[in-house]
C-alpha positions in Angstrom: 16.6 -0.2 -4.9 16.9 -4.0 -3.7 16.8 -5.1 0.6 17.5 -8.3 1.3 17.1 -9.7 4.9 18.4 -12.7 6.8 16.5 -13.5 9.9 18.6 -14.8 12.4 16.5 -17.8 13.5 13.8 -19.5 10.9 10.3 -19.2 10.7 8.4 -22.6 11.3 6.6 -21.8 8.5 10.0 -21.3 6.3 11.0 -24.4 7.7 8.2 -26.3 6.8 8.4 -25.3 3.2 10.6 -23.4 0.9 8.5 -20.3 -0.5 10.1 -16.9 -0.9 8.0 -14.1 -0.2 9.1 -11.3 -2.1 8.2 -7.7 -1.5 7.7 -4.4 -4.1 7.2 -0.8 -2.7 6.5 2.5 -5.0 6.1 6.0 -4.5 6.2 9.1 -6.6 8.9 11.8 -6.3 9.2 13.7 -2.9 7.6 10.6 -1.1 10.6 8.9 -0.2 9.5 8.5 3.6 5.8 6.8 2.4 8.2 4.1 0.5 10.2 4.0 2.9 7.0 3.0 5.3 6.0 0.6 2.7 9.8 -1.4 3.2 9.3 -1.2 6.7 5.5 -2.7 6.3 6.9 -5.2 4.2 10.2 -6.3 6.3 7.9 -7.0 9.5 5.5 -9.4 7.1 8.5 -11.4 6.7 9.8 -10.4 3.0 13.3 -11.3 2.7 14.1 -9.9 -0.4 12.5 -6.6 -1.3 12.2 -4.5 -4.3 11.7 -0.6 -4.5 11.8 2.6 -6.5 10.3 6.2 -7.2 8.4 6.1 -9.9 5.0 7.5 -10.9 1.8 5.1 -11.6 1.6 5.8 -14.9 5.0 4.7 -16.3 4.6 2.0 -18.9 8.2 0.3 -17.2 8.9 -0.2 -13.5 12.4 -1.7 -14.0 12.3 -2.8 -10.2 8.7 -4.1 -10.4 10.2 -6.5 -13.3 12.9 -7.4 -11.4 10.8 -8.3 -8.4 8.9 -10.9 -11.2 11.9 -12.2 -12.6 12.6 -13.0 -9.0 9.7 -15.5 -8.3 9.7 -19.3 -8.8 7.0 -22.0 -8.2 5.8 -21.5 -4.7 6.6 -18.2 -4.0 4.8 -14.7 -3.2 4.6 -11.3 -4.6 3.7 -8.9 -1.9 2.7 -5.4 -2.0 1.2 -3.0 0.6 -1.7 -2.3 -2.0 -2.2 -2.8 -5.3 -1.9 0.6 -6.9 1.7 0.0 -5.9 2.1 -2.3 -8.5 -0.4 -1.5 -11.4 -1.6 1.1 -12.9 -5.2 0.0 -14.1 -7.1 -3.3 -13.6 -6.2 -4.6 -17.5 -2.5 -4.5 -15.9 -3.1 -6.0 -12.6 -5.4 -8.5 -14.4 -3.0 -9.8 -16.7 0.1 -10.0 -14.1 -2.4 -11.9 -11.7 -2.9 -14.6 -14.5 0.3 -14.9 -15.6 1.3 -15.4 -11.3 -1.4 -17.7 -11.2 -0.3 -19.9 -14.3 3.1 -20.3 -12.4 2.0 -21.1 -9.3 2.5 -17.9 -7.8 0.4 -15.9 -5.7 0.1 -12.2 -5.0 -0.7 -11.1 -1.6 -1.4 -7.3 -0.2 -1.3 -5.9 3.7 -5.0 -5.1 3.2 -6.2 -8.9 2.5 -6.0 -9.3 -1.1 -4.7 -12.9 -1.5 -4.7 -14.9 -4.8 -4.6 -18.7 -4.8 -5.3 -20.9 -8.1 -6.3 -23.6 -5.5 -8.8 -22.0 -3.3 -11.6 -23.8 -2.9 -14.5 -20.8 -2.3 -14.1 -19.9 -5.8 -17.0 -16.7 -5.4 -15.2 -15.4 -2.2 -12.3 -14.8 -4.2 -13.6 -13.7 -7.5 -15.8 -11.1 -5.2 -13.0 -10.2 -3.6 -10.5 -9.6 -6.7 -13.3 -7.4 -8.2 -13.5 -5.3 -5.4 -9.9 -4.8 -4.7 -9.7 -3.9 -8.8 -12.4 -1.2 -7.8 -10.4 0.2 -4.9 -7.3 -0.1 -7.5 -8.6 2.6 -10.0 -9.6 5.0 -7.2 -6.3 4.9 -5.5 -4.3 5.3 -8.9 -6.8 8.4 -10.0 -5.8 9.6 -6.1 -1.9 9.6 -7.0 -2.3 11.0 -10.1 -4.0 14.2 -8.8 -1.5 14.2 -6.4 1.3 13.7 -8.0 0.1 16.3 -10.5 -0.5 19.0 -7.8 3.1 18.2 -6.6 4.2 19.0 -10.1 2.3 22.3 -10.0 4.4 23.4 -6.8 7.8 22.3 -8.0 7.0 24.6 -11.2 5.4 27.5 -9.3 2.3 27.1 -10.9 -1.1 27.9 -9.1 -2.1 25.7 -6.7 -6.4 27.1 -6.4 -7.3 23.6 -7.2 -10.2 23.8 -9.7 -9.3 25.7 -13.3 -10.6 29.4 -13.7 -13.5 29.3 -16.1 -17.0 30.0 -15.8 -19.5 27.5 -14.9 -20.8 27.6 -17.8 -18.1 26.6 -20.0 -16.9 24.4 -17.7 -20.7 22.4 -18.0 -20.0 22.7 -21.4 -16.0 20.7 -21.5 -18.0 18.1 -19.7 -20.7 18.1 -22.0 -18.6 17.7 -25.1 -16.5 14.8 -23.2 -19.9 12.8 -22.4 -20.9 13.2 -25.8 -17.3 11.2 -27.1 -15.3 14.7 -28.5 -11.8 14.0 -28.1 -9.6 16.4 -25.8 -8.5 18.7 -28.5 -11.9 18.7 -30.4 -13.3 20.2 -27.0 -10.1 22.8 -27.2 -11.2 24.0 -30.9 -14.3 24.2 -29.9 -13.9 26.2 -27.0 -10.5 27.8 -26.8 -10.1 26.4 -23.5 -6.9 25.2 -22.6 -6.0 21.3 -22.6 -4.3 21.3 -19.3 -7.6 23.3 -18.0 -9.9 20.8 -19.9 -7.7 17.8 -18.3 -8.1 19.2 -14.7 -12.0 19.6 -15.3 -13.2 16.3 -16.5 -10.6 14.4 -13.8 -12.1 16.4 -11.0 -15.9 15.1 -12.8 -14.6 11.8 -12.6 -12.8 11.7 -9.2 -16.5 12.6 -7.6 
């Protein structure tokens, strides 16, 4: 889904200089009012043309997302509400943000991640893209557990949160994973489940 929006009188900062800023807002399925707060977020920061879909985090494509990028040109910005909007993982959002930078484009967020190529406190903004990638993986591990519990509903499936196994063999899934077995190694070795051994080392790693 595409919004464009004419303001009815200019900006003195569109005046001043011609630089789009270009929005992109994602949610999963069944969130349609969250994306549609992200649109509204990014019409009042002054987007004029912006970009949208439902689509989960993990999808290797987000046809809109590409079409947001194709959008940009020297000068312009990409903004987001947060990055886990955009990207999946940091080796994603790392790469984009080079590419971006290499055309003279930056990549601003409503919580105060700003990229410029020209900054001149060089350690500000290198500490402040690594912690931004930090609060990127937890909010992506965040949707994914939620967007897998929504899953669960829409099937019927049970909902208890945690799988039903013993402690003990539960200690034991996390054992095996820590010691580099892959997913389905751990399921011959203990006949447990793969969905049930999937749930059990996410919940380990969402502590």
């Amino acid at each position: 889904m595409t919004f464009q929006f004419k303001r009815k009188v200019s900006l003195l900062s569109e005046k001043t200089k011609k630089k789009k800023s270009i929005g992109y807002a994602r949610a999963i399925d069944n969130e349609i009012f969250y994306l549609e707060e992200q649109i509204q977020f990014l019409k009042d920061e002054g987007c004029n043309l912006i970009f949208s879909e439902l689509l989960s985090c993990d999808e290797e494509i987000k046809p809109e997302f590409q079409k947001a990028l194709k959008a940009l040109s020297k000068g312009d910005e990409l903004v987001v509400t947060k990055l886990d909007r955009a990207f999946s993982n940091k080796n994603e959002c790392m790469r984009v943000i080079n590419k971006l930078l290499n055309q003279d484009i930056q990549l601003r967020t409503l919580s105060g991640f700003f990229t410029n190529q020209y900054s001149t406190n060089t350690t500000s903004l290198v500490f402040n893209i690594l912690c931004e990638l930090n609060n990127l993986d937890n909010d992506c591990l965040k949707e994914r557990k939620k967007e897998n519990v929504l899953k669960r509903r829409l099937n019927g499936n049970n909902l208890g949160g945690r799988p039903k196994i013993s402690p003990l063999k539960e200690s034991l899934v996390i054992r095996l994973r820590d010691e580099g077995y892959s997913y389905r190694s751990i399921r011959a070795q203990t006949g447990i489940a793969l969905s049930t051994i999937r749930r059990v080392i996410l919940d380990v790693e969402g502590k």
